[in-house]
VMD Tcl script that draws the C-alpha trace (Angstrom):
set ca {
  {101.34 113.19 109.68}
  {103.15 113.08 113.19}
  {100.15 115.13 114.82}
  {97.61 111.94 112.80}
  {99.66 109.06 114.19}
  {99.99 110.67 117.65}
  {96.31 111.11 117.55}
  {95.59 107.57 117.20}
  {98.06 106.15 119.71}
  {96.32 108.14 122.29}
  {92.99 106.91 121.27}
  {95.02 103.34 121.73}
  {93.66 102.07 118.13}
  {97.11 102.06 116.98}
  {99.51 101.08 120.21}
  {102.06 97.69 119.77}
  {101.05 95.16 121.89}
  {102.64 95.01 125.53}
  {105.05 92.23 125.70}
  {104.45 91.34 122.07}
  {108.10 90.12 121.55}
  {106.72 86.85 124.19}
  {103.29 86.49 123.25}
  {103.20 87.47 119.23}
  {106.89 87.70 118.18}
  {108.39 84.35 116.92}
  {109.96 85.09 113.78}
  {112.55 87.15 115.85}
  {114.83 87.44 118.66}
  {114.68 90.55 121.45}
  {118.92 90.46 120.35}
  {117.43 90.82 116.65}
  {115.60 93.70 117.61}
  {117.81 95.06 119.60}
  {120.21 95.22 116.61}
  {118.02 96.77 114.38}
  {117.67 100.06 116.74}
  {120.85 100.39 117.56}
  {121.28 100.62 113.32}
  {118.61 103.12 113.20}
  {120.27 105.51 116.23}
  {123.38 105.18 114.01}
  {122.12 105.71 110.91}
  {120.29 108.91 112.73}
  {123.46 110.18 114.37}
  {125.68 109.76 110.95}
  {122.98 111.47 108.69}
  {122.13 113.76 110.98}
  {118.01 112.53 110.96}
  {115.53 114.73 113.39}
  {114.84 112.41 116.48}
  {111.54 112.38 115.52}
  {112.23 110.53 112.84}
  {114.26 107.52 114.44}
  {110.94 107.60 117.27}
  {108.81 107.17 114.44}
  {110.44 104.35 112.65}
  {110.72 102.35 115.80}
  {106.94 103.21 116.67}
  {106.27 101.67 113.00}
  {108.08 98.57 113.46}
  {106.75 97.64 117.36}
  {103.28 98.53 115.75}
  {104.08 96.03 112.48}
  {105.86 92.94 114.80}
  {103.17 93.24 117.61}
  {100.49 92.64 114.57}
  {102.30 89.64 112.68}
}
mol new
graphics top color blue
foreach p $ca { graphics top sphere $p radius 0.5 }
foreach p [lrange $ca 0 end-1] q [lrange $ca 1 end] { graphics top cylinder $p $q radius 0.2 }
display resetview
């Protein structure tokens, strides 16, 4: 699955938008954001999550607000 999604971020089908939290974002703040990762690195760190995994998730979210 990692290997599939890396795949199509090269091929740039897949990548967030660049600035998207100025130009898509308005349903949430960068301090919003910034809250939710620092959740995820904890939540990482305490359950003892591969770094992949946290990467990932953030990669999944950028890629959901840059679309909505």
């Amino acid at each position: 699955m990692y290997k599939h999604l890396h795949k199509l971020e090269v091929e740039g089908k897949n990548r967030p938008l660049c600035g998207y939290m100025e130009k898509v974002q308005n349903c949430i703040s960068e301090h919003m954001l910034e809250v939710l990762v620092d959740w995820l690195v904890e939540l990482v760190e305490e359950y003892k999550f591969v770094s992949n995994t946290l990467y990932l998730t953030i990669s999944y979210i950028d890629r959901y607000l840059s679309n909505s």
